[in-house]
N, C-alpha and C positions, 0 to 999 in steps of 0.2 A: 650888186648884192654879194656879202662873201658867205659865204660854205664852208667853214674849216672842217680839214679832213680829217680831226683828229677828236671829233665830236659827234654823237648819234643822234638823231633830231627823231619829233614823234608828230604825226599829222595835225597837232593842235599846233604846231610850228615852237613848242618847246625844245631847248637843245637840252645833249646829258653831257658832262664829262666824268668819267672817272678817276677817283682819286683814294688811292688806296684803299679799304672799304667804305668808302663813297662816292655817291656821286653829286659832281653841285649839277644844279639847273639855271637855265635863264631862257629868257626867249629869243628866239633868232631875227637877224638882220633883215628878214622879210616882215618879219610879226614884228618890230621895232616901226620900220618902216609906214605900214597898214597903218598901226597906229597912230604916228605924227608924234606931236610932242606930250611926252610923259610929265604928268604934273602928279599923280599921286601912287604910289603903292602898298596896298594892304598883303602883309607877310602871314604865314601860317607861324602857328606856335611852336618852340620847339621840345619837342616830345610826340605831336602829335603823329597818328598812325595813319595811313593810308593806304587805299590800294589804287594800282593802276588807272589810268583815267580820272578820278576824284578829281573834286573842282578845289584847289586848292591854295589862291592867293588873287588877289584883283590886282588888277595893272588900270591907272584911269589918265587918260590923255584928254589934249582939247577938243577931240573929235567921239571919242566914247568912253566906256568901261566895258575890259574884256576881262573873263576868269581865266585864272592860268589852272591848267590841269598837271597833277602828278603823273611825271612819263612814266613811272617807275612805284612798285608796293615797295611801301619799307615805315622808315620813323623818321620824321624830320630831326636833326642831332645840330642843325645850324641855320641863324638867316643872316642874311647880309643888313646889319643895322643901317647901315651908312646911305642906305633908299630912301630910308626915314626924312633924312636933311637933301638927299640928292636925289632925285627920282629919275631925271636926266641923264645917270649914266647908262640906265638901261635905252636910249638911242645912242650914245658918245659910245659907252663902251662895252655893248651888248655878251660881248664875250668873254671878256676879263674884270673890268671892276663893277660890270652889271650885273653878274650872276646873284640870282635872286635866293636859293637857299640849298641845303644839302641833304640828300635822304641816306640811310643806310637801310640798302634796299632789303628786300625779306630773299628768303629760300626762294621763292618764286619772282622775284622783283619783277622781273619781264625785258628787263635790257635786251635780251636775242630777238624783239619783238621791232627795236626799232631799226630806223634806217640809217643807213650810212649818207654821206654829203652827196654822191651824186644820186644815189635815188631822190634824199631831199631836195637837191637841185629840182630835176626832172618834176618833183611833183610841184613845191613852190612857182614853180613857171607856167604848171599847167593852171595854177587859180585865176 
C-alpha cells in the first residue's frame, strides 16, 4: 500500500491534497484496493456546497458501491471529467490522474481534523 506523505487522509479512507486555495480529493490506495475493480463513478456537481463528512460522490466496482464522503466543508469548484470514460484510474492511479474532485474548503473546512500518512497508515492496517 502507498501513504504519500504529502497528502492528509480522513477515516472514510479519502485522501486531501492541497493546492493553493484547494484542495483535490480522491481515495486512497487502501480504499482502491477494498474495492477491486472500479467500473463506475458518480461525481458531485460543480458548485455544490458541503460540509464535512457529507456523502458526496459514488465509486461502484465489481464487488460493490461505496459513497465517498467530503473530508473537508467548502464548494466543489472542480471534477475530474475524465472518470466519466476512465473509472479505472482511480485503482491505476489513485493519486495522480484518479483524483476525483476539488473543494474550496470554507472558514471552517476542517483540514486540521485530518491525519497525516502515518497515523493513516496505522489506522488503515488496523481494519
Amino acid at each position: 500500500m502507498d501513504y504519500p506523505d504529502n497528502l492528509k487522509y480522513s477515516k472514510s479512507h479519502e485522501w486531501v491534497r492541497q493546492d493553493g486555495d484547494t484542495v483535490a480529493v480522491g481515495i486512497t490506495d487502501y480504499a482502491q484496493d477494498q474495492l477491486g475493480d472500479v467500473v463506475f463513478v458518480e461525481l458531485p456537481s460543480v458548485g455544490t456546497t458541503v460540509s464535512a463528512g457529507d456523502s458526496i460522490a459514488v465509486v461502484e466496482s465489481v464487488k460493490t458501491a461505496s459513497d465517498i464522503y467530503a473530508p473537508v466543508a467548502g464548494e466543489v469548484v472542480e471534477v475530474n471529467v475524465t472518470l466519466g470514460d476512465k473509472p479505472e484510474l482511480l485503482n491505476s492511479s489513485p493519486f495522480k490522474e484518479g483524483w476525483m474532485f476539488k473543494i474550496r474548503p470554507s472558514q471552517s473546512g476542517g483540514l486540521e481534523t485530518l491525519m497525516n500518512a502515518a497515523a493513516y497508515r496505522q489506522f488503515a492496517e488496523s481494519q
